[in-house]
N, C-alpha and C positions, 0 to 999 in steps of 0.2 A: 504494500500500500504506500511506503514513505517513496518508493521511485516513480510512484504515478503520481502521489504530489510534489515531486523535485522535477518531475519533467513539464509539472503543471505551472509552476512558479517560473522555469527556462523559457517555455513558452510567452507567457504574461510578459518575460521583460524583453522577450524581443518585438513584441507588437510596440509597447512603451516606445522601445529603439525605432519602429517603425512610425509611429506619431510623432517622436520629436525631431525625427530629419525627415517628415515627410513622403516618404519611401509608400510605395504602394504594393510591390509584391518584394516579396525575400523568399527563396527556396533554400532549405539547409537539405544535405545529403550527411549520410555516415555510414558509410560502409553500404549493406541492401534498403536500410532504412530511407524515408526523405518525407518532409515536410515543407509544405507550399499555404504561405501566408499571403492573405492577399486583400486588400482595401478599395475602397473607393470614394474619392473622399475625406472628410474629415469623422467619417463614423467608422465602429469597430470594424478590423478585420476577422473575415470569415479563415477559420480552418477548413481548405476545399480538400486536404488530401492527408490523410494520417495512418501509413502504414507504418508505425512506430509503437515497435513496441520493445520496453527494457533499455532501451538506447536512449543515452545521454547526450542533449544536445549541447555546442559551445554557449557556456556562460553568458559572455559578451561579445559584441561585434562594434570594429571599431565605429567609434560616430561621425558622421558625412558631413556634417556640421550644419547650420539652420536654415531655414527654408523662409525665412521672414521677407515682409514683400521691402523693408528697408536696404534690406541684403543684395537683395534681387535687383533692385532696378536704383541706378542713381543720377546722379544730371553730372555731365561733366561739364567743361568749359564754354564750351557751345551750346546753343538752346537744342541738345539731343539731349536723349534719355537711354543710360546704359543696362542692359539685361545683363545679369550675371551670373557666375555661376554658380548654383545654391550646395555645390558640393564638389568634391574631387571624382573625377572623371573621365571619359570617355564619350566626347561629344559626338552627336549621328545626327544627318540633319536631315535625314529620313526614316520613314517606320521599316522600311526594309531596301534592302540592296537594291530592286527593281524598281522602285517607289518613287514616286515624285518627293521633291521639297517639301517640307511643314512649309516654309517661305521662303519667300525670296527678295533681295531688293526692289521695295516698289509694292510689297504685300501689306496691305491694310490690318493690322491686328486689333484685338480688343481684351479683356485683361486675360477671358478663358480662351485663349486662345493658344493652341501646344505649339511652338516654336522649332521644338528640336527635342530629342532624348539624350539622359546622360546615364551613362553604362558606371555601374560604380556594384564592386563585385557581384558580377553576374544579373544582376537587376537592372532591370531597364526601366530609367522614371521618366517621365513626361514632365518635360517644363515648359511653364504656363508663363504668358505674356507679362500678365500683370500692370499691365498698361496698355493704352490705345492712342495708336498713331501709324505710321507708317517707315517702313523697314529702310534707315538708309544705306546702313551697311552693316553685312556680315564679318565678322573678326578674327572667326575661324575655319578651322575644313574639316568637312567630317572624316571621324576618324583620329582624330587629332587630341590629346589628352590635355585636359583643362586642370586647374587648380581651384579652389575654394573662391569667391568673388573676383576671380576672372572676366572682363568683360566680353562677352558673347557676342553682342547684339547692341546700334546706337539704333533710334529709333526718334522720330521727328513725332513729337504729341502733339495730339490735333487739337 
């Protein structure tokens, strides 16, 4: 019983981890075992997949760091507004290899509006405009690894 509540407690603080950077799926593996945590939102995430069983999952995972929209978006010197990056990663500026752009120079955005994904161990998160205006330039390539409030994106608000 004490390892169905230790793996019960592992669980809880990875959702935690997954509410305070934001994160909307995380998959942990261990050996045959895996676990697929997945959100939507800013309400609980669902347990979609639990072939685990006796297996101890890792305590902590490192934190991505905040998702705050102060973070996110800042004005620089020019009347742009910079998107950034809400975490260390792995910029894709498409949902799949064959895929068109999220945007492009010249793309009208508004705050929900998904920009790009950032690959940050294995998870793919969807970042969100967070502002409305128009795209005037891109800063990076996809594929190209970012750092924690990295500017991504300047963007002209309307």
């Amino acid at each position: 019983m004490s390892e169905k509540h230790d793996d019960l407690q592992k669980i809880q603080q990875i959702i935690e981890i997954m509410k305070k950077n934001d994160l909307i799926e995380v998959e942990i593996k261990h050996g045959d075992d895996k676990i697929l945590l997945k959100r939507s939102g800013p309400v609980q995430p669902a347990i979609t997949a639990l072939p685990f069983v006796g297996q101890s999952v890792p305590a902590a995972m490192p934190a991505a760091g905040t998702a705050e929209q102060s973070a996110l978006v800042s004005k620089p010197a020019s009347n742009l507004l910079e998107i950034k990056a809400p975490m260390v990663g792995t910029f894709y500026a498409t949902p799949s290899p064959d895929s068109d752009s999220y945007v492009e120079v010249g793309s009208h955005i508004n705050e929900q509006t998904v920009v790009c994904i950032l690959e940050a161990m294995k998870v793919m998160n969807e970042i969100k405009a967070e502002v409305e205006g128009t795209i005037e330039e891109i800063l990076v390539t996809s594929g190209q690894a970012v750092e924690y409030g990295q500017p991504l994106f300047r963007v002209k608000p309307d």
